[in-house]
N, C-alpha and C positions, 0 to 999 in steps of 0.2 A: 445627399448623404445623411443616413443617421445620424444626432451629436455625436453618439457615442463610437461612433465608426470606426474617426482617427484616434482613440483612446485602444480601441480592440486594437488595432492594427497592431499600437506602438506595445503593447502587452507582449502580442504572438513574435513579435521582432525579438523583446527579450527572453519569451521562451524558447527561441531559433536559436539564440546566442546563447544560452543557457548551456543547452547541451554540448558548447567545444566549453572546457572543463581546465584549470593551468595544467601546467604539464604536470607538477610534482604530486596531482592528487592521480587516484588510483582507483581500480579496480581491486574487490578480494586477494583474485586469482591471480593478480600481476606482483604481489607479494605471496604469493606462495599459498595464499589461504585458498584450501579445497575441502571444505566440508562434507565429511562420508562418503562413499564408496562409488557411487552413481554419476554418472557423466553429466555437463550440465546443456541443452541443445546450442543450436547455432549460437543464438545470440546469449542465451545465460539471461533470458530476461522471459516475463510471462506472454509476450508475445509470440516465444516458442509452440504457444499453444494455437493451431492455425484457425484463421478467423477472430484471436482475440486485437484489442487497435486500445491504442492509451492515446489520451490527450491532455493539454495540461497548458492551464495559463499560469503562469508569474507576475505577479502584483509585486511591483517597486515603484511606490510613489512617496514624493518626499522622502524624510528624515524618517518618518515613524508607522509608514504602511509596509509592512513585509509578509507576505501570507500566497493565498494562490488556490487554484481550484485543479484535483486532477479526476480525470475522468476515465471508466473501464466496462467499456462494450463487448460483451461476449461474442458478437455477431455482427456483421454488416445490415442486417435485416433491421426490421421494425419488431424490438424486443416485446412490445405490448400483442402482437400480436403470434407471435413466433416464441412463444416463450422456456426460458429453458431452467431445470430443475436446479432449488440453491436451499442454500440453508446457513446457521448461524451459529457458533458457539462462542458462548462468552468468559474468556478466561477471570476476567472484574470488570464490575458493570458500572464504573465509575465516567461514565460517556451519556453522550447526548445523539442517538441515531436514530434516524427514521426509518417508519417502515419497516420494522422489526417485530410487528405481532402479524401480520398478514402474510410476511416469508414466513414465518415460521409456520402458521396456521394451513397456506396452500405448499410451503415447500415449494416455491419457485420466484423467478426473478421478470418484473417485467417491465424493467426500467435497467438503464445504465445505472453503476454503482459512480458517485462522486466522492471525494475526498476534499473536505476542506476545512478549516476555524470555524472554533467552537462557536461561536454567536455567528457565525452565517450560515447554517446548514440551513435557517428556515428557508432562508432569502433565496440560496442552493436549489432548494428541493422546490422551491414556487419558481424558480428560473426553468428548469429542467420539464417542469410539468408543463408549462408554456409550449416550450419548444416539441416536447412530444405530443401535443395535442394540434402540433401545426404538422404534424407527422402525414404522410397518404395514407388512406382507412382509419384516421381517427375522428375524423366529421360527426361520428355519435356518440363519441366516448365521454360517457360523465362520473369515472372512478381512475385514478392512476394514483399507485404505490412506489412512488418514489424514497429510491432508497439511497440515504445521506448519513456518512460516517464523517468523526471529526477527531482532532487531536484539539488542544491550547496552547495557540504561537505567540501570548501574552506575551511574553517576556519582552521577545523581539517585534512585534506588532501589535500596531495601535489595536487593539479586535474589540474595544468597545464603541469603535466608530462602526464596524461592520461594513467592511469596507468595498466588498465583491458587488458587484452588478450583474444584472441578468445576461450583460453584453459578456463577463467575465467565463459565464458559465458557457452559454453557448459558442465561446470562443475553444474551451474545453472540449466541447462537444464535438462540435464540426469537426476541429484538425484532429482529430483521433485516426490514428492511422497504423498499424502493423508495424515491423523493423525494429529499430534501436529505441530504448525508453531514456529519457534525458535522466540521473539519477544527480541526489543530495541537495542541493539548497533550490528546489524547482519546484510547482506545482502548488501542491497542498504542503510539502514539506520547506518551501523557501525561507517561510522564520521558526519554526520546529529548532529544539534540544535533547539533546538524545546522551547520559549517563555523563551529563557539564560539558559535552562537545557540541558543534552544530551538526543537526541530524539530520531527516529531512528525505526522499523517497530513493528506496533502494530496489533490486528486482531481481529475481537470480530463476532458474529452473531445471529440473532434472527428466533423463530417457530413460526409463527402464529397459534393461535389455529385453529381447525377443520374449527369452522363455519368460517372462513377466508378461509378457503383454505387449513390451513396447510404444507405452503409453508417455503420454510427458504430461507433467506438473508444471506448472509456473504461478510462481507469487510474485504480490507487490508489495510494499511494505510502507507506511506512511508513521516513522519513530519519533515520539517527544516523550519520553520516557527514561524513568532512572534506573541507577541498582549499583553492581562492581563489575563494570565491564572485563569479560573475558573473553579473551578470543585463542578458538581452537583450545581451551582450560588456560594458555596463560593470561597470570591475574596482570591485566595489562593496567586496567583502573587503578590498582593497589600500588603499580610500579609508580605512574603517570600522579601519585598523591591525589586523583580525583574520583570519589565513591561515594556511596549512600552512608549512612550514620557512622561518620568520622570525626563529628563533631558531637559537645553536650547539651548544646541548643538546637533543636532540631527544627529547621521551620521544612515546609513540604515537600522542597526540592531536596532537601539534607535525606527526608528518608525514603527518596527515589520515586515520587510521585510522578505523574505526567501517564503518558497512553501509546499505547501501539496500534492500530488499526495494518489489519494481513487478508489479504485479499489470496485466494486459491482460485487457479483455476487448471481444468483437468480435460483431455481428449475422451476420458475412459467415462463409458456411459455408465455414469450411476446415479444410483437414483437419491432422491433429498437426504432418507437415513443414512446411507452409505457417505452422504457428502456432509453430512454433521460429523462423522465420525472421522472423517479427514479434517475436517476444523480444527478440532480438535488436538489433534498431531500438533499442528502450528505451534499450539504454547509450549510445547519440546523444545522447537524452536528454538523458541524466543528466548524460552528459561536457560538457553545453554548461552546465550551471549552474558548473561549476567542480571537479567530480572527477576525481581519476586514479586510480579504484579501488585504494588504495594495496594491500600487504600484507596488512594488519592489515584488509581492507574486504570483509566480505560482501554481492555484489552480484547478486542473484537477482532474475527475472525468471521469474514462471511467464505464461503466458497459455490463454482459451480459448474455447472458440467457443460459443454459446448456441444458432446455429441449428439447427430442429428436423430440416434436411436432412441433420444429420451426427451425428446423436443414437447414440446407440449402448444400445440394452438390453443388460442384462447373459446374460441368456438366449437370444443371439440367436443363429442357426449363422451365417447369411450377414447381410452389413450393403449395403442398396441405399444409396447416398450421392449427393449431386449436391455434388462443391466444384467451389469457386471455385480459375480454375488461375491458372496462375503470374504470367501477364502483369497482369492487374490489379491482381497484391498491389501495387503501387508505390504508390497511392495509400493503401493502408496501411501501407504502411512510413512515409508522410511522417504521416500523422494521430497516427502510436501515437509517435514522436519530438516532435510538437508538445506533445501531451498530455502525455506525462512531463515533460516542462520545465515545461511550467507546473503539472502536481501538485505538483510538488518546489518551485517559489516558494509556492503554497498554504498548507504546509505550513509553511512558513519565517513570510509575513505572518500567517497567522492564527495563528498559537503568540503563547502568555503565558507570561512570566518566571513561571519557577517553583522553588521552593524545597524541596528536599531532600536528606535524609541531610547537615544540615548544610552545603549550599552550594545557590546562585540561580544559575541558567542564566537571562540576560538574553535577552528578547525582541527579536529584530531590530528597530532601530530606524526607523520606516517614516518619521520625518519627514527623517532622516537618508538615505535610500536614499531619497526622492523629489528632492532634493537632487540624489543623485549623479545618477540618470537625466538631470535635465535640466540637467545640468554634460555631460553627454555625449551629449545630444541624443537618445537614447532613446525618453524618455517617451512613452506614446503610439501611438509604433509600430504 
């Protein structure tokens, strides 16, 4: 056996265990929160989107490693070779991603997208390129654009040791799988803060009806970011006494620093512009929980299309494509806005106070914020 074997194992065990969650934390939806008009699919997570698989390891070692790797596969196939059309928008470009001038350049994706801390993406992104070059048909491959987004889990993780291993990443990889997505203190989001609560990965998704298309949106959402948390407009932050410049000293986190990384993904074939232009949507979003991408806030948005009408081989001279034109993107612009909102509460309700490197980042407190909803009529919704 590998050294690192029984270290994988005992990771994937705690991210099994991750996803039964205590009873008193929650879903949006089980508190009444239903953001905008649109239904959200089976699950209310981006795996709604068919063929898309999440995987995610959780790093809890010792006292002071709290972090994690999450992983998002458009496709069961071999993405380098099968590749499908993506794109990027950047709400603040206060972040550290890779592989961000050549999506942008070919407009497509031809790697899994990871999530992880800020000082491992390199480590990430040389794990990831390994493993896809152990891939079937890639025996001559000597370019891959791996694409590696990140938040900063400082607070609660050690992340100047840089702690993730290649075993970590490919543990991400492998069990990626369809179904239910583990949300809040898991993955990439395990030691994340998100507006002074523990943040950490959230995922919601919305069907457009028929006469739209009947297409589905699904996002993921990876939150260490500040601001005045509001949810559905109540000022929940302002109740709860915890927000951005409340004070006269302001050190980084005071004036809501920290980053969001939001991952879109879409049935509807469109094409890379069309899917910039849904990125975009996102910081709607985002900005309706109570962000204003400070300074100090890395706010990425990659998105991309699954269908097989805009597939792209890598080998290909000419690409026959059928997208979807401009006029109908509306109702995806409003589904891929509903959806981040509510991945970003997700992300917030299901997180567990967690303790590292010396300090507990308290879990929003849901009996408290059900409270405020129905002090302002809300609830429900």
């Amino acid at each position: 056996m590998h050294r690192h074997a029984s270290a994988s194992i005992a990771i994937l065990a705690m991210t099994a265990l991750s996803t039964t969650l205590p009873a008193q934390r929650a879903r949006a939806r089980d508190l009444g929160v239903k953001p905008g008009v649109f239904a959200p699919g089976k699950l209310n997570a981006i795996t709604d989107v068919a063929g898309v698989r999440v995987g995610q390891t959780t790093i809890v070692r010792g006292d002071n490693v709290r972090t994690g790797v999450t992983a998002i596969l458009p496709h069961g196939g071999n993405l380098f070779t099968d590749r499908v059309p993506a794109a990027l928008h950047v709400g603040n470009g206060f972040g550290k991603i890779t592989g961000v001038t050549q999506l942008r350049e070919l407009g497509e994706l031809e790697t899994p997208i990871l999530l992880t801390c800020t000082l491992c993406v390199w480590k990430a992104a040389d794990a990831m390129v390994g493993w896809m070059l152990e891939q079937p048909g890639m025996a001559n491959v000597r370019s891959v654009n791996p694409v590696v987004a990140e938040t900063n889990d400082g607070t609660l993780n050690d992340i100047r040791s840089r702690p993730i291993t290649p075993e970590d990443v490919r543990a991400a990889l492998t069990s990626a799988s369809g179904g239910p997505v583990a949300e809040g203190a898991v993955g990439a989001g395990t030691g994340t803060v998100a507006f002074g609560w523990k943040g950490g990965i959230g995922t919601s998704s919305r069907v457009l009806p028929a006469s739209l298309g009947g297409w589905t949106v699904g996002v993921l959402v990876q939150t260490n970011f500040g601001g005045i948390l509001q949810v559905l407009g109540a000022p929940v932050g302002k109740e709860l006494g915890q927000y951005a410049f409340q004070r006269d000293a302001q050190s980084p986190g005071d004036r809501g620093d920290g980053s969001c990384v939001m991952v879109i993904a879409t049935d509807a074939p469109l094409s890379d512009r069309n899917l910039q232009r849904l990125a975009a949507r996102a910081i709607m979003g985002l900005s309706r929980t109570g962000s204003s991408a400070s300074n100090g806030s890395g706010d990425y948005v990659l998105a991309f299309s699954t269908s097989e009408k805009v597939r792209r081989p890598f080998n290909a001279q000419r690409l026959s494509t059928e997208e979807l034109a401009n006029e109908p993107m509306s109702g995806l612009f409003q589904g891929a806005v509903e959806a981040t909102e509510e991945a970003i509460y997700n992300s917030l309700f299901q997180a567990t106070t967690t303790t590292g490197s010396g300090k507990t980042i308290e879990a929003l407190p849901l009996d408290k914020v059900r409270a405020i909803l129905a002090k302002y009529g809300v609830s429900g919704r």
